[in-house]
C-alpha positions as CSV (number, residue, x, y, z in Angstrom):
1,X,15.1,-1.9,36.4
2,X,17.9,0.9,35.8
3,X,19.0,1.6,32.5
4,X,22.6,0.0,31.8
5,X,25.4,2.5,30.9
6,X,25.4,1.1,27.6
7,X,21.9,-0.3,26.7
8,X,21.0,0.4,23.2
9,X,24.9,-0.1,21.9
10,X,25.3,-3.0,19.6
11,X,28.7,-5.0,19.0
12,X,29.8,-7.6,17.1
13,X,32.5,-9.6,18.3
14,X,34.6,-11.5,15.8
15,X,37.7,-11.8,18.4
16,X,38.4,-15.0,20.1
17,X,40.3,-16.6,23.2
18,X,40.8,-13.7,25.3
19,X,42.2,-10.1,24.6
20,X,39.1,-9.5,22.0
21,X,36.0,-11.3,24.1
22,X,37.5,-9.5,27.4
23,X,36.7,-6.0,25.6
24,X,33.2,-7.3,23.9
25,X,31.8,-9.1,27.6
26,X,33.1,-5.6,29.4
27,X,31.0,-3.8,26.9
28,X,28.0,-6.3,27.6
29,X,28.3,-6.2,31.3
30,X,27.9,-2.1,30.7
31,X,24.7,-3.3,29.0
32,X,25.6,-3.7,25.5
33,X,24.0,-6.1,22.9
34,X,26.8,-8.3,22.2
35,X,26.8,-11.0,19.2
36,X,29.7,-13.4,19.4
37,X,30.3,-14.5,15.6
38,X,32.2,-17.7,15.8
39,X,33.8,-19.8,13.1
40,X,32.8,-23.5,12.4
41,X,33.9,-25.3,15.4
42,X,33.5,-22.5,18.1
43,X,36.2,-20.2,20.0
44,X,39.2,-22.2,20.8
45,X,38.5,-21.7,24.6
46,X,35.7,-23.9,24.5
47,X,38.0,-26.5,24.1
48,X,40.9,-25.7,26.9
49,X,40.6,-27.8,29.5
50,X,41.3,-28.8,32.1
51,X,38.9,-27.6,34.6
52,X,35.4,-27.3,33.6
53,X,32.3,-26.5,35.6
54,X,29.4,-29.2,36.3
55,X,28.0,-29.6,32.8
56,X,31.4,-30.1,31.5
57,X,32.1,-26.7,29.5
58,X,35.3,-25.2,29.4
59,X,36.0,-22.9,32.4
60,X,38.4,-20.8,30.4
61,X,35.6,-19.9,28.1
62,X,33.9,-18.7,30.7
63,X,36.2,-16.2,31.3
64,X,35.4,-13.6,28.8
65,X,31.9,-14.2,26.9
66,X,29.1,-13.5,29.2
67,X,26.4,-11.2,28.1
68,X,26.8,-12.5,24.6
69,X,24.5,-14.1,22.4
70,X,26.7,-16.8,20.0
71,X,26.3,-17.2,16.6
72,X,28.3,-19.8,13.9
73,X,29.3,-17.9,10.6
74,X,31.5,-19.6,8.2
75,X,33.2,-16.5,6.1
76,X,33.8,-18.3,3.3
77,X,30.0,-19.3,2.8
78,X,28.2,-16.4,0.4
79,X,25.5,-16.9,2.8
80,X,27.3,-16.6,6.1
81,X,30.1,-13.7,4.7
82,X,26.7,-11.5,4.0
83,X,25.1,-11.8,6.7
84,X,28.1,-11.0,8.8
85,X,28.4,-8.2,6.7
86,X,24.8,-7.2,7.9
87,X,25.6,-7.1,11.3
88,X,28.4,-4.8,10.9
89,X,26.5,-2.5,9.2
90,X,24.1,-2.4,11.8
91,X,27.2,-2.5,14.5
92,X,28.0,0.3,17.1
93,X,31.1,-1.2,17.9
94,X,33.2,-4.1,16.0
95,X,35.8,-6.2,17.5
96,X,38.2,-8.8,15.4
97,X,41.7,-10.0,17.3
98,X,42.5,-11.5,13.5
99,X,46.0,-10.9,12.3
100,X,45.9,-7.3,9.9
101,X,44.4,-7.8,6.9
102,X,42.5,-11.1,7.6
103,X,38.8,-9.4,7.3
104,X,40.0,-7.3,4.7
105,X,40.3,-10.5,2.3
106,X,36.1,-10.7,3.4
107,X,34.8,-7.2,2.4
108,X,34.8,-6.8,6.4
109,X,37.7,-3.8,7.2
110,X,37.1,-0.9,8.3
111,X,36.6,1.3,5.1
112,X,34.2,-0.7,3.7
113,X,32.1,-1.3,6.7
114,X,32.5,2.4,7.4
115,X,31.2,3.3,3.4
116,X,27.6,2.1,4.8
117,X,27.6,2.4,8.5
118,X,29.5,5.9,9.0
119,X,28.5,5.9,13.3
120,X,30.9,2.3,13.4
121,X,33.6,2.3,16.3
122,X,36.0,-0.5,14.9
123,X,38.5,-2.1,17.6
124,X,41.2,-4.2,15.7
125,X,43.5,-6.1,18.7
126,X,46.7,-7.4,16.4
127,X,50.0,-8.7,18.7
128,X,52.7,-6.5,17.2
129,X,51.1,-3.8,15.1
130,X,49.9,-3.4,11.3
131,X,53.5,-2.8,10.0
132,X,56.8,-4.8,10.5
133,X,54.7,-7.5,13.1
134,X,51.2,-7.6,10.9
135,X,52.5,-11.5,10.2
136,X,53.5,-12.3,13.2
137,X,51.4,-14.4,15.8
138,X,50.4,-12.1,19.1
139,X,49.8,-15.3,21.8
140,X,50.3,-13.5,25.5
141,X,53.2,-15.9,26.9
142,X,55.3,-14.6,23.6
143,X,54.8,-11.5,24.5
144,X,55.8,-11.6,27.8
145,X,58.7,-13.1,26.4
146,X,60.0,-10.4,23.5
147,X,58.0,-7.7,25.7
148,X,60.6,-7.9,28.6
149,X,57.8,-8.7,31.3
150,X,59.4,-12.1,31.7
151,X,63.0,-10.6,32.1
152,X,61.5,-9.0,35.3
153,X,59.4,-11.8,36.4
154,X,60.4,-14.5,39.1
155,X,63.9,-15.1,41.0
156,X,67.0,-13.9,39.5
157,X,68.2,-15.9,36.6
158,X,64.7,-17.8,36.2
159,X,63.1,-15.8,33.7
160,X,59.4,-16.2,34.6
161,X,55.7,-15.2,32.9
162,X,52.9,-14.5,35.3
163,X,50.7,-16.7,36.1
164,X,47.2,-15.1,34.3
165,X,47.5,-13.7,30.5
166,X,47.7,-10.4,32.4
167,X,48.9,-9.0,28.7
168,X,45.9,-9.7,27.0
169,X,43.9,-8.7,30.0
170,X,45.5,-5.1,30.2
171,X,45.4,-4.8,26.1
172,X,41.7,-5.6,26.2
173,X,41.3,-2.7,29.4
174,X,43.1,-0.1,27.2
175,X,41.2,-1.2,24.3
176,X,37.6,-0.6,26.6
177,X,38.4,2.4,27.0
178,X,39.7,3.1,24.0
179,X,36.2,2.4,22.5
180,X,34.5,3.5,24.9
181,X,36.0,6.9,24.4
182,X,35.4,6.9,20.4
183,X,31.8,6.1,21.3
184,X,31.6,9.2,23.4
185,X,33.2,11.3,21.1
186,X,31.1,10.1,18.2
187,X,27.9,12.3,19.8
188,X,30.2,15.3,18.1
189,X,32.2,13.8,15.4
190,X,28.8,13.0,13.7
191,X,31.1,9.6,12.7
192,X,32.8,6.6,14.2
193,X,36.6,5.9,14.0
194,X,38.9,2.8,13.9
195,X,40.8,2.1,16.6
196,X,44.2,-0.4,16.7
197,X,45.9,-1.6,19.3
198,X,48.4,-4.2,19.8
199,X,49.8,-6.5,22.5
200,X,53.8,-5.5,22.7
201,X,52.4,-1.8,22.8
202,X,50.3,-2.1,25.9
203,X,52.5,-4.6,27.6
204,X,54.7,-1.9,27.1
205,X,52.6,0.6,28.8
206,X,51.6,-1.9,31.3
207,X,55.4,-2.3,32.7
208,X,54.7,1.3,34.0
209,X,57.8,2.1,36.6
210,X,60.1,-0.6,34.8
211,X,59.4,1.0,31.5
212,X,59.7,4.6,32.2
213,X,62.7,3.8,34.6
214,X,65.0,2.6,31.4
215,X,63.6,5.5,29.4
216,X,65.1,8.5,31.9
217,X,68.4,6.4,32.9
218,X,68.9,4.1,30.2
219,X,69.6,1.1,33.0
220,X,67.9,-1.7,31.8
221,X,65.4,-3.9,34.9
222,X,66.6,-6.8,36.4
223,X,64.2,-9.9,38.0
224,X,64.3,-9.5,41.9
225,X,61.7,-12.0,42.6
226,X,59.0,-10.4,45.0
227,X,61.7,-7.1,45.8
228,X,60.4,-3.8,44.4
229,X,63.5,-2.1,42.7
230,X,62.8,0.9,43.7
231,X,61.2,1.0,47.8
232,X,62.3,-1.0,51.0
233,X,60.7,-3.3,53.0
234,X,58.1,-3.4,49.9
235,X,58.1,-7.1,49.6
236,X,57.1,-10.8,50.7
237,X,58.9,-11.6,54.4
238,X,59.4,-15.1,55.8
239,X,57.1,-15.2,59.0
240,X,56.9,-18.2,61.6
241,X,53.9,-20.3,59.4
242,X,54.9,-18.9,55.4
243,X,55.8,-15.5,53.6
244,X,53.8,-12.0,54.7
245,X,53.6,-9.1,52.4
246,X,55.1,-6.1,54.0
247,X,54.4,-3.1,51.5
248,X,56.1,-0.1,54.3
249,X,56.4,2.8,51.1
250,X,57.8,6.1,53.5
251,X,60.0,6.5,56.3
252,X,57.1,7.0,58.2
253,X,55.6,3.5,58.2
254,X,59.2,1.9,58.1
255,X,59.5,3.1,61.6
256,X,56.0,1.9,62.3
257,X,56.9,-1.3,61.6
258,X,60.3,-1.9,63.3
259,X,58.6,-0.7,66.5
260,X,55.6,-3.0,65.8
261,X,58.1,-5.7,65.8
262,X,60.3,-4.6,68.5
263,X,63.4,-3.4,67.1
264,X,62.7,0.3,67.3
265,X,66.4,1.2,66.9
266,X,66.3,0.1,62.6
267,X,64.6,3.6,62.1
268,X,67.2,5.5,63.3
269,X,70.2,3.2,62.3
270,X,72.3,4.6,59.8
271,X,72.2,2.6,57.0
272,X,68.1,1.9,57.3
273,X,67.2,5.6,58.7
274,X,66.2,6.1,54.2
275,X,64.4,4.5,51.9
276,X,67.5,5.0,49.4
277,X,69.7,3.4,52.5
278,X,66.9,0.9,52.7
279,X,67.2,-0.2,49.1
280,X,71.5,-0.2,49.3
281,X,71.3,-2.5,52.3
282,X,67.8,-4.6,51.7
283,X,69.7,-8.4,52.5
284,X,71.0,-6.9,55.7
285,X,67.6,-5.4,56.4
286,X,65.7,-8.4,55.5
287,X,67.9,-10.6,57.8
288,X,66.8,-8.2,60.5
289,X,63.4,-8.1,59.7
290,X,63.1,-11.8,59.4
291,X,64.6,-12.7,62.7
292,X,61.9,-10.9,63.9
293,X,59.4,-11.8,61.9
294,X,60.2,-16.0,62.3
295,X,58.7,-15.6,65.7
296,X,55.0,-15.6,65.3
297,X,53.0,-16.4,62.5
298,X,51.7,-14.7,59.6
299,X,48.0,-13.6,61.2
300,X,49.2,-12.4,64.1
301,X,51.6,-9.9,62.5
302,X,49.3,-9.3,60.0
303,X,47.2,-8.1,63.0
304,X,50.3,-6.2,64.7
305,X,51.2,-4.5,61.8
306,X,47.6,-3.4,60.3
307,X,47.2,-2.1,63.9
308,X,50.5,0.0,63.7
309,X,49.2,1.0,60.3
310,X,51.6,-0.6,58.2
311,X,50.1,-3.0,54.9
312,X,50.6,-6.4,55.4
313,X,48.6,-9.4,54.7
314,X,50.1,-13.0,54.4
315,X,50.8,-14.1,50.7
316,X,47.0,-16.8,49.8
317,X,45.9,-19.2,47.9
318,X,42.8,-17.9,45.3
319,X,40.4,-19.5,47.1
320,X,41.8,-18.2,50.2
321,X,41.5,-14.7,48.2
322,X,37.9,-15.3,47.7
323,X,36.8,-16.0,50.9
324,X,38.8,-12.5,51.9
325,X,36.3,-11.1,49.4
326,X,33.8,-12.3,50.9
327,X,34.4,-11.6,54.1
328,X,34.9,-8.0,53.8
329,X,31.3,-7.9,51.5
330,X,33.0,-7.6,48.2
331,X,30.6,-9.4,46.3
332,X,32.9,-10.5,43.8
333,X,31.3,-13.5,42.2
334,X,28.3,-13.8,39.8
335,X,26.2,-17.1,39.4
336,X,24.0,-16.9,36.5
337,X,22.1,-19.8,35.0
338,X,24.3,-22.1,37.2
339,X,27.6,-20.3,35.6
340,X,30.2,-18.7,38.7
341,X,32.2,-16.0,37.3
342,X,33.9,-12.9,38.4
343,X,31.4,-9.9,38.8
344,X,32.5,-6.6,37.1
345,X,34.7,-5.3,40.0
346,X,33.4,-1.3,39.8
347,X,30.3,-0.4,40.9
348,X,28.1,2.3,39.4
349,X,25.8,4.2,41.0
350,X,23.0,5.2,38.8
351,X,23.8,2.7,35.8
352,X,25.1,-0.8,37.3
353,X,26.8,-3.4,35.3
354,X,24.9,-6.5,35.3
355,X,24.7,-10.4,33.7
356,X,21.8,-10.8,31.7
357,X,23.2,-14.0,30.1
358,X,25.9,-16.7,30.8
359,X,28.4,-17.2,28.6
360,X,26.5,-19.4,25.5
361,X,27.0,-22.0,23.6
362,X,28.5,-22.5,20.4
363,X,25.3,-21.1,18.3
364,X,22.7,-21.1,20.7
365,X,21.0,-17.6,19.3
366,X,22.2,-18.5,15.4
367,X,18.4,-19.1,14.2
368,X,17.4,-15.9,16.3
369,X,20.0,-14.0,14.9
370,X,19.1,-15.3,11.3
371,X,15.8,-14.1,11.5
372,X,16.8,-10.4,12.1
């Protein structure tokens, strides 16, 4: 079997719920040891449900802690505090989402599991930072709240959070690589380093276009539902059967599409003829667009308009999005010991990510881990 991208690597995952176990199950799918140290009583995700799979565990749970071998440690327990402390001293990588200063009250920050293991990368995940937020609690819907991702989300006037905790998900993606990148830079460091990170920080970074728009013209971003601020037609479409994405991002494939649907003369017309004209006139446009649009259904303009070369696909349903996956040979899920979860979506040539283990359960590998 090829050798994993990270086989050898050892992490020990304090984090919970889901920015922290995203980055320690990434790390295991890249081939890393994992051990998930959980508290009396188990991550709170083992306990969110509705839905569950077939033997009644929490789907949610699931979601991040594959790859992962799951021990119970109760911190305040001598017995238990030590040999946590043990495992971090033999650690490559540590990962804790606790609010700052929580496992320094345990001996467990990073100085002092740095004094005996030098080589540690240490990931702390916090929600708004070590200094003015260290109290305060990071949850991802608050976040999208104070972080202004909510203020751009949904129709106008309905202030709306998306529908995945797509802030945690991107915090844990920069924190990856984050410690992936202290790892690699540890071969000439001769050392480890800490690394912190927080959630209002990356969602932040995450609101990419939005954010760096109010940085160079000081206009703050309003919610236009599914309209992009910025391009025209780049948005969902009412089409005979539902809505159609229609993503036409140049002059070039706007005139693609207005001949695909048979009104040629938009490209040239004067206040459509630019994408800045576009964007001054989008209701008028869409009006046009629509009347045209209303006549067929979604798959068959989806058809005309991938054959004219313009993106469009009609707006689905997740299991309609998985069957799209597999139909075009995506292989985008993973069953493992009777678990269905998302594979790791890049694919490497020489070192592939792989599951060795579902996610466990709530101290399945404690006496094994004990023993080491």
């Amino acid at each position: 079997m090829t050798k994993a991208a990270l086989d050898g690597i050892v992490v020990v995952d304090f984090s919970r719920v889901l920015a922290g176990p995203l980055v320690g199950m990434t790390l295991g799918d890249l081939g890393a040891d994992v051990i998930k140290v959980e508290a009396p009583g188990g991550d709170d995700t083992r306990r969110w449900q509705p839905p569950t799979d077939a033997q009644g565990r929490a789907s949610y749970h699931h979601v991040a802690n594959r790859n992962k071998r799951s021990i119970v440690l109760d911190l305040n327990v001598e017995p238990d505090l030590e040999l946590a402390r043990q495992l971090c001293e033999r650690a490559d990588v540590v990962v804790s989402n606790f609010k700052p200063g929580t496992l320094e009250r345990f001996g467990l920050d990073y100085e002092r599991i740095a004094a005996a293991n030098p080589q540690v990368v240490y990931c702390e995940i916090s929600g708004f930072g070590e200094r003015g937020g260290r109290d305060l609690p990071g949850y991802d819907p608050l976040v999208q709240a104070v972080g202004g991702l909510m203020s751009i989300t949904g129709p106008p006037g309905v202030p709306s959070k998306a529908g995945v905790a797509i802030v945690d998900v991107v915090t844990a993606l920069y924190a990856t690589v984050a410690v992936l990148a202290a790892l690699y830079a540890r071969r000439d460091l001769g050392k480890g380093q800490r690394i912190t990170i927080d959630l209002l920080h990356a969602n932040l970074a995450m609101l990419a276009n939005q954010s760096t728009g109010w940085l160079a013209s000081g206009r703050v971003p309003q919610a236009l539902g599914n309209v992009h601020p910025s391009i025209e037609p780049f948005a969902t479409y009412r089409a005979g059967d539902g809505d159609l994405m229609i993503g036409a991002g140049n002059d070039a494939q706007f005139a693609r599409l207005v001949t695909a649907l048979g009104v040629p003369e938009l490209a040239t017309d004067a206040g459509f003829s630019t994408n800045e004209q576009r964007v001054a006139n989008r209701d008028e446009l869409r009006g046009a667009l629509e009347a045209r649009l209303q006549t067929r259904t979604r798959g068959e303009w989806r058809d005309v308009l991938l054959e004219a070369g313009v993106p469009a696909g009609p707006v689905q349903t997740i299991d309609e999005a998985f069957s799209l996956a597999e139909a075009l040979g995506l292989d985008a899920v993973d069953e493992t010991d009777g678990v269905r979860t998302v594979s790791f979506p890049a694919h490497l040539s020489e070192t592939p990510a792989n599951v060795r283990r579902r996610p466990p359960d709530l101290d399945e590998h404690g006496d094994e881990l004990r023993r080491v």
